[in-house]
C-alpha positions as CSV (number, residue, x, y, z in Angstrom):
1,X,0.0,0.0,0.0
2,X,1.4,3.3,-0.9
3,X,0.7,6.8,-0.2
4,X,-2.8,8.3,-0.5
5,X,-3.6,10.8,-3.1
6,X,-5.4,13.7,-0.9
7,X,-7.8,14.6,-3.4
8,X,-11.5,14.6,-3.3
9,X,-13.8,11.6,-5.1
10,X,-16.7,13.3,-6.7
11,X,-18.7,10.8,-8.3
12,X,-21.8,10.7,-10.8
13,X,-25.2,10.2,-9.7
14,X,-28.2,9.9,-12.5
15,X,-30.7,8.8,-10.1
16,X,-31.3,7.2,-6.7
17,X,-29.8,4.1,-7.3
18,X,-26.2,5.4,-8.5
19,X,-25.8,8.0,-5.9
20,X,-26.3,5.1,-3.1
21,X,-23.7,2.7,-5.1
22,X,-21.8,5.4,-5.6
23,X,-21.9,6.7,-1.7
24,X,-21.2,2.9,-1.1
25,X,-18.1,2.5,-2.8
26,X,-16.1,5.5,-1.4
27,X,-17.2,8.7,-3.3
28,X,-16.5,11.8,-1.0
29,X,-19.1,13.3,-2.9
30,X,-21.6,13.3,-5.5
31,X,-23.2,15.6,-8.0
32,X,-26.3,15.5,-9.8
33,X,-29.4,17.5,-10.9
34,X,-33.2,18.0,-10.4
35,X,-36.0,17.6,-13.5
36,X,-34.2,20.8,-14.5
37,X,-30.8,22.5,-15.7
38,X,-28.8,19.7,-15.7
39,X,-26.6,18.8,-18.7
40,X,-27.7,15.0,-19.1
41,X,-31.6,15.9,-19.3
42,X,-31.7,11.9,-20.9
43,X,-31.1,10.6,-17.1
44,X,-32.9,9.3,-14.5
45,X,-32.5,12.7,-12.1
46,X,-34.1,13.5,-9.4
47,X,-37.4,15.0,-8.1
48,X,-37.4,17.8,-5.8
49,X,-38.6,15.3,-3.0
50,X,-36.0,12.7,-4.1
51,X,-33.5,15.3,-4.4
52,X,-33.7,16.5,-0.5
53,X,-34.0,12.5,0.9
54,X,-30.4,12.0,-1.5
55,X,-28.7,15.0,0.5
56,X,-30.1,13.7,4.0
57,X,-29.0,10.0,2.4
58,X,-25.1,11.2,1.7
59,X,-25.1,13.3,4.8
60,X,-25.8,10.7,6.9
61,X,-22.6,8.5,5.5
62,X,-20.3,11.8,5.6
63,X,-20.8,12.9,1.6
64,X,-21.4,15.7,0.2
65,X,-23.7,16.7,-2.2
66,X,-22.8,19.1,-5.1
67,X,-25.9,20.2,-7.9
68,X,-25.3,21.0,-11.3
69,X,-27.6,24.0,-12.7
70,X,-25.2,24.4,-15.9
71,X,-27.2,25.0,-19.1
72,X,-27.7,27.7,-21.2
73,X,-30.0,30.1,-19.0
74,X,-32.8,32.1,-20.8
75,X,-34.9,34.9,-18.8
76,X,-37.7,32.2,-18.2
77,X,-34.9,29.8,-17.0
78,X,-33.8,32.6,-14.6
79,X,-37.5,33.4,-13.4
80,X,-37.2,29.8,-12.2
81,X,-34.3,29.4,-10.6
82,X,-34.8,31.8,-6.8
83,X,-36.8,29.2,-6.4
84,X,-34.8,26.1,-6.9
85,X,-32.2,27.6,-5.2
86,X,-34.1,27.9,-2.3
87,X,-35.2,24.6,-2.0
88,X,-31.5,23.6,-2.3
89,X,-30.7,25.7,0.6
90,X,-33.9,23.8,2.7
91,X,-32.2,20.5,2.1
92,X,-28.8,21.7,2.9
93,X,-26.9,21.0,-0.6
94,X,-23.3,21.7,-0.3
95,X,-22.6,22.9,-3.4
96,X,-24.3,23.9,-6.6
97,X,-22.6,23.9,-10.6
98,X,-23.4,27.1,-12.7
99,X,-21.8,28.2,-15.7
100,X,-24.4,31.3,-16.4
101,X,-23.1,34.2,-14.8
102,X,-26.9,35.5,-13.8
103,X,-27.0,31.9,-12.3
104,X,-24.3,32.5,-10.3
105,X,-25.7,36.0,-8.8
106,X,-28.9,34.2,-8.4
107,X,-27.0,31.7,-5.8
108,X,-25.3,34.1,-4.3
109,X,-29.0,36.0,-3.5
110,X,-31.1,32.8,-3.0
111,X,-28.7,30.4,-1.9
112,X,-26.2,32.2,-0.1
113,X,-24.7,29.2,2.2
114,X,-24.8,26.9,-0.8
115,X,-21.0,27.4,-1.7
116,X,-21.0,28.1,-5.7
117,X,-18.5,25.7,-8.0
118,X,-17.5,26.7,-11.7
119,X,-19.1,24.2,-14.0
120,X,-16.6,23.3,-16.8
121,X,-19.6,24.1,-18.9
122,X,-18.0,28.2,-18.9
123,X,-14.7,26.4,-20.1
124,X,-12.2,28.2,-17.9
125,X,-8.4,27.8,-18.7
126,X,-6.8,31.2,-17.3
127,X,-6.3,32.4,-14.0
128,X,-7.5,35.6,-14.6
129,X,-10.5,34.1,-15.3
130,X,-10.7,32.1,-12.4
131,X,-9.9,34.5,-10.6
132,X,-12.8,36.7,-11.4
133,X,-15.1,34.1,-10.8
134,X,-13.7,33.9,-7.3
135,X,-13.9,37.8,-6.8
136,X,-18.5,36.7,-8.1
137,X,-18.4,34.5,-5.2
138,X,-17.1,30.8,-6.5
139,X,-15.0,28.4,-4.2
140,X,-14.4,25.9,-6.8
141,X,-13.5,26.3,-10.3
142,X,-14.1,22.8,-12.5
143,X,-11.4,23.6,-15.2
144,X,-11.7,22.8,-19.0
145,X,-11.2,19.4,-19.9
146,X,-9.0,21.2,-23.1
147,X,-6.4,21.7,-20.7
148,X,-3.0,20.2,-20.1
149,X,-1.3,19.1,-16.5
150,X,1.2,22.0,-17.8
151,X,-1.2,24.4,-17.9
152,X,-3.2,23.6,-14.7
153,X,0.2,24.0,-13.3
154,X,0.4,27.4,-14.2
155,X,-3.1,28.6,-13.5
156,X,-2.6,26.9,-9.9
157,X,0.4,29.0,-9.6
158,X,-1.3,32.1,-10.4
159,X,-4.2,31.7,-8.7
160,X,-5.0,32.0,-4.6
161,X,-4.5,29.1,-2.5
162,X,-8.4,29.4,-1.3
163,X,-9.5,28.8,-4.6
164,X,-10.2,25.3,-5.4
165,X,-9.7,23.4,-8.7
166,X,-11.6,20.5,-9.8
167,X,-11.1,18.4,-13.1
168,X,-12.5,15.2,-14.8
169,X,-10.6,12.2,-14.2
170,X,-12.4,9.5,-16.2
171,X,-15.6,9.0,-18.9
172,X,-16.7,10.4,-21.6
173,X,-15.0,13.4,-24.3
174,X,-17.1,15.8,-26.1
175,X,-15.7,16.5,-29.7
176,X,-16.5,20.8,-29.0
177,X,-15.2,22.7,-26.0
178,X,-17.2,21.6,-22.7
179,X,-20.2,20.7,-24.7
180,X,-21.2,24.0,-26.6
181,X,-22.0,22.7,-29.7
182,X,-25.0,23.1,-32.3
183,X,-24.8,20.0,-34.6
184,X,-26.9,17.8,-32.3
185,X,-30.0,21.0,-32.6
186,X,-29.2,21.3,-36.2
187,X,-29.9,17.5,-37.1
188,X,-32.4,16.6,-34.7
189,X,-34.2,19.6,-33.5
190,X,-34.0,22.3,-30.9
191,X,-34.9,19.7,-28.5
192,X,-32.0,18.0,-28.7
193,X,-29.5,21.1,-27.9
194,X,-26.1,19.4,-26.4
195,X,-26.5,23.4,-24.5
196,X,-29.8,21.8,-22.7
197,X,-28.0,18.5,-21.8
198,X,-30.3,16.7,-24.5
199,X,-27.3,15.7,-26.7
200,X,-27.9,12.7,-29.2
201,X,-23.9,12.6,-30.1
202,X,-24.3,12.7,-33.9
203,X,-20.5,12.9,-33.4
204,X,-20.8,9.1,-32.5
205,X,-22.7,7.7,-36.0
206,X,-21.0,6.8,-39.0
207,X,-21.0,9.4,-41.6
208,X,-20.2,9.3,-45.4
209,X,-20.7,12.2,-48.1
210,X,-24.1,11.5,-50.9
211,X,-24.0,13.2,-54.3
212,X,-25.9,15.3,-54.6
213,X,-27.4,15.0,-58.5
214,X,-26.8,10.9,-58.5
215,X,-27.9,10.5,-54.6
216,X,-24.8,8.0,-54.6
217,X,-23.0,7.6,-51.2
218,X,-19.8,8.2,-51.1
219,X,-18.1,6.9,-48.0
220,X,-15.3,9.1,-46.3
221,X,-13.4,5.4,-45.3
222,X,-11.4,5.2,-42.2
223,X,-11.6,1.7,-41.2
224,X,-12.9,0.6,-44.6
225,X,-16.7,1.3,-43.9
226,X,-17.4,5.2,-42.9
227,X,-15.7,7.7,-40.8
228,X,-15.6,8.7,-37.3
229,X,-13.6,11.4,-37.6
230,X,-15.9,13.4,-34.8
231,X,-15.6,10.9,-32.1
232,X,-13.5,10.8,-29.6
233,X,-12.2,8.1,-27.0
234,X,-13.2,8.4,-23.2
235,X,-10.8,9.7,-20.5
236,X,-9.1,7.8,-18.4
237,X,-6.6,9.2,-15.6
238,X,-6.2,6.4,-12.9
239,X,-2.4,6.0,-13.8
240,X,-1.9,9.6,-13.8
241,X,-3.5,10.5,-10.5
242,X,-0.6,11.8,-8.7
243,X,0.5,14.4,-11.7
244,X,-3.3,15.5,-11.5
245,X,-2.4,16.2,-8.0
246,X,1.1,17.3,-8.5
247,X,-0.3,19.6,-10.8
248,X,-3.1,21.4,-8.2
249,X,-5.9,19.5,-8.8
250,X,-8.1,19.6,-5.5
251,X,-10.8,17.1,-6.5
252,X,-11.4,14.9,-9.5
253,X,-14.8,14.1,-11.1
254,X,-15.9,11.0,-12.7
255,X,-18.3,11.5,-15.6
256,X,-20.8,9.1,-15.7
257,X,-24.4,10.6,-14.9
258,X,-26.0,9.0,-18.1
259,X,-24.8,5.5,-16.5
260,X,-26.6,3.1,-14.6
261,X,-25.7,2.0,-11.2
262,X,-22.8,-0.7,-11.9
263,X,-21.2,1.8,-13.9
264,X,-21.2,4.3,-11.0
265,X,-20.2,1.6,-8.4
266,X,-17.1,0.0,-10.4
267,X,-15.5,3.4,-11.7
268,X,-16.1,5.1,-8.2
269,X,-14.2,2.1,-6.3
270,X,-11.6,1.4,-8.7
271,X,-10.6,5.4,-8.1
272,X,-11.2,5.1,-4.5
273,X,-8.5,2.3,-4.3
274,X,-5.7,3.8,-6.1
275,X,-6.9,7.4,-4.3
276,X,-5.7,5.2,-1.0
277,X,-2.7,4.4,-2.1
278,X,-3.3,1.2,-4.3
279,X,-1.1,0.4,-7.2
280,X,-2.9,1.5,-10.3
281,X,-2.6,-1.1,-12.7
282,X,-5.1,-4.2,-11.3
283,X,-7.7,-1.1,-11.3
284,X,-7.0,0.1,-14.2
285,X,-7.5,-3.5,-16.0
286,X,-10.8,-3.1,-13.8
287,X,-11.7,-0.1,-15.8
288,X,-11.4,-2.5,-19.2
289,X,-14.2,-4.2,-17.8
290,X,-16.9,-1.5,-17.2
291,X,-19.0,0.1,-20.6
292,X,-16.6,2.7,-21.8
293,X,-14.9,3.4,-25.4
294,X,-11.1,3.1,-26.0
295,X,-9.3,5.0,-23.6
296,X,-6.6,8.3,-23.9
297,X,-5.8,10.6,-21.5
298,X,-7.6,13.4,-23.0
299,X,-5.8,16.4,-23.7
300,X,-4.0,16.0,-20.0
301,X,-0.3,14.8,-21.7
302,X,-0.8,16.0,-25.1
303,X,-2.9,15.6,-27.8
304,X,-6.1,13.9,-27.6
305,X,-6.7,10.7,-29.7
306,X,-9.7,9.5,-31.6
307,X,-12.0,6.8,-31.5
308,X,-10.1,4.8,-34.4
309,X,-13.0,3.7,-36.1
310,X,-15.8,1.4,-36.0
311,X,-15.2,1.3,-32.1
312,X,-17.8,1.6,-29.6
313,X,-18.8,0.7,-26.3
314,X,-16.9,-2.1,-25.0
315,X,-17.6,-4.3,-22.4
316,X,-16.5,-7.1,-20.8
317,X,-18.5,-7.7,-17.5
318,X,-22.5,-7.4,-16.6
319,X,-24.4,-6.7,-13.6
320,X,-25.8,-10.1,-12.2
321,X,-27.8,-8.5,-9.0
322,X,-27.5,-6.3,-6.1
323,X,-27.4,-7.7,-2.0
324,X,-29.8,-6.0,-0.2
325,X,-29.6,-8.3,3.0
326,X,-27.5,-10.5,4.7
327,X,-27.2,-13.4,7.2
328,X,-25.1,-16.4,8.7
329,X,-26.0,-19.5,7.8
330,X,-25.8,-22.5,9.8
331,X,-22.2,-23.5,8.7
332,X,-20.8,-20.0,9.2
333,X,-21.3,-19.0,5.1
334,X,-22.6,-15.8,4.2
335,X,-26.3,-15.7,3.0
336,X,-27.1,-13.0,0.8
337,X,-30.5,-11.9,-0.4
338,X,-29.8,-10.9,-4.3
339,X,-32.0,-8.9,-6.1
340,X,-31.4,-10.4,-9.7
341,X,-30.6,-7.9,-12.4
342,X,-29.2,-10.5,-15.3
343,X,-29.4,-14.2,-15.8
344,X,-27.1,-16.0,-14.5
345,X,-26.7,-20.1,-14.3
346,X,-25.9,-22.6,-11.2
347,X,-22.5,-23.9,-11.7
348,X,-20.6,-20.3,-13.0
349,X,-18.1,-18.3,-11.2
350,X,-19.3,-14.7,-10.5
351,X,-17.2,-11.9,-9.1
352,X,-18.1,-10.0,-6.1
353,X,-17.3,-6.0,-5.7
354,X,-16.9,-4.7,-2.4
355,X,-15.7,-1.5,-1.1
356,X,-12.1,-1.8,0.3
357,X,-11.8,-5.1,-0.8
358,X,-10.2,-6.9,-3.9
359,X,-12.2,-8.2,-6.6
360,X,-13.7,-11.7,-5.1
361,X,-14.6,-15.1,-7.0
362,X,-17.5,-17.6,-6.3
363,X,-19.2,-20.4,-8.0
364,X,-23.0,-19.8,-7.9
365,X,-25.1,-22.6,-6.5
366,X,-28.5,-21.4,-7.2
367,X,-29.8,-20.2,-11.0
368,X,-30.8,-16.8,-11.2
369,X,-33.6,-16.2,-14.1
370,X,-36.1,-13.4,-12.9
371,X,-35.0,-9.7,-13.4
372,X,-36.2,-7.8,-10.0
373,X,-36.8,-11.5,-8.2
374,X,-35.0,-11.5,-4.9
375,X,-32.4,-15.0,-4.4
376,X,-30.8,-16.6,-1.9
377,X,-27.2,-16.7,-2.6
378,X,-24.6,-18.3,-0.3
379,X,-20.9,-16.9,-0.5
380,X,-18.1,-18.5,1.3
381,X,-16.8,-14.8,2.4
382,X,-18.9,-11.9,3.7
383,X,-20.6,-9.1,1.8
384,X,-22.3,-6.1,2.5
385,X,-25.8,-4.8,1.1
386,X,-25.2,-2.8,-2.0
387,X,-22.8,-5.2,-3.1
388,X,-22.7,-6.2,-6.1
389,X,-22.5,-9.7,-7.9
390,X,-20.7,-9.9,-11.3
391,X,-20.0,-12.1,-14.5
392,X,-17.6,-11.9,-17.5
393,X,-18.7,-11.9,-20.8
């Protein structure tokens, strides 16, 4: 065990379920949004009702709870808003994410002990501007993902110590600058603005020029089929943690609110190990293993690399169900009652995620067939509810 990394775990909640797997397998904090002004409107989310039991959930277990309120604003956007900040302050959110500057007066009237954090949404990369956003009442700048280590290094330098800075550590890249882009509008309707957190990633599909008298396609070939010259790979920092550090990085954020609850639970725990000192490479063959497209560092040691073709989501494991209680049995094995989220047969090995503990292996004794039918599984170690049971391929 080496040194820990001090740095704070901020990890993705789309809905209920994530933010307790998430809380469960070591995030320090979470962030997520209500029905409104959050930048994945395609999620889960949270209800205003929902959204005060998840503070007094993480509160309880020593997280905090940060809420994003990053899109474009309009005037009736704004009209809205006094309001929603005040029922942040009522459940006693710790933090909310603007990128609108009359968003960020707005918190500073109606939610004036709800500390304000720089959404990378306003793409900050100078310390002059991060410093004006400190003089407008911010505590926490989340920096550009355009940026290099080099150049947080420098805007740390020039900035005051009190400021913090927060940047993404691992998931997905956009192809503009923090999201501000119009092709997703242009091809599928203002309803789909990337600017409103309704993206539908036209940078992902396969594209190819048609003629325009002949209606022939002509394909722009990369890999021998179409082109992907707009897509890029996801981030992935988990070997580079202590130069994110080294650099003046306070806190790193895991993208992820689009994902569903295994997603939240394997990223947030593989970070949480090598945050405690862990060696990075087991977790970050863990990583391999999760929904995610080829991996680069982003634009952290250089340039950023592309999705090198037909290439897209890989994985290699699947959520088989989630303990939600647990008991001895009569011979001193564990007893867990499974909710069952994917088939799985008697006789296979499953794996077992834990927080704090290594990845563990089991043969199953008992089928599980029934999504959302609660099983009896015995394990020849101990678990924990909100656990989770795994299998490859």
């Amino acid at each position: 065990m080496g040194e820990q990394i001090p740095m704070e775990l901020l990890a993705p909640a789309g809905g209920p379920e994530q933010l307790r797997e998430a809380i469960h397998f070591g995030a320090d904090a979470v962030y997520l949004a209500g029905q409104h002004w959050g930048m994945r409107a395609g999620s889960r989310n949270f209800s205003d009702e929902e959204l005060v039991q998840a503070v007094a959930y993480a509160h309880a277990r020593g997280v905090a709870v940060h809420v994003t309120v990053n899109t474009v604003m309009t005037d009736k956007d704004a009209d809205a808003l006094p309001a929603f900040f005040s029922l942040l302050v009522e459940a006693g959110v710790d933090a909310v994410i603007v990128a609108d500057l009359g968003a960020i007066a707005l918190a500073r009237r109606f939610a004036p002990r709800v500390a304000v954090h720089v959404s990378t949404q306003a793409s900050v990369m100078s310390a002059a501007a991060a410093e004006e956003y400190a003089r407008l009442g911010a505590t926490r700048v989340v920096l550009a993902r355009e940026m290099t280590l080099a150049q947080i290094a420098e805007l740390r330098r020039r900035v005051t110590g009190e400021l913090e800075l927060e940047a993404f550590a691992h998931g997905s890249m956009c192809i503009a600058y923090s999201g501000r882009c119009l092709l997703s509008a242009g091809l599928m309707g203002p309803g789909r603005s990337a600017s409103n957190g309704a993206c539908a990633q036209p940078c992902r599909w396969a594209w190819s020029l048609t003629e325009e008298k002949s209606g022939a396609v002509l394909p722009v070939e990369q890999d021998g089929s179409a082109s992907y010259l707009l897509s890029s790979n996801d981030l992935c920092m988990i070997e580079h943690l202590r130069d994110l550090r080294a650099a003046g990085v306070d806190a790193i954020k895991l993208e992820g609110r689009s994902k569903g609850a295994y997603y939240a639970a394997a990223v947030t725990n593989a970070y949480r190990h090598v945050l405690d000192g862990e060696d990075a490479g087991p977790w970050r063959r863990e990583l391999d293993l999760v929904s995610h497209r080829p991996y680069s560092t982003g634009f952290y040691l250089g340039e950023p690399q592309q999705n090198p073709g037909r290439v897209d989501y890989q994985r290699e494991r699947c959520l088989v169900g989630v303990v939600e209680q647990v008991s001895a049995g009569v011979d001193g094995a564990c007893v867990a009652c499974v909710r069952c989220r994917n088939r799985a047969d008697a006789g296979g090995e499953l794996e077992v995620l834990s927080p704090g503990q290594p990845v563990r292996n089991f043969e199953l004794h008992v089928p599980l067939v029934t999504n959302g039918e609660l099983y009896q599984v015995r394990l020849p170690f101990a678990v924990e509810p909100l656990d989770l049971l795994c299998a490859r391929g």
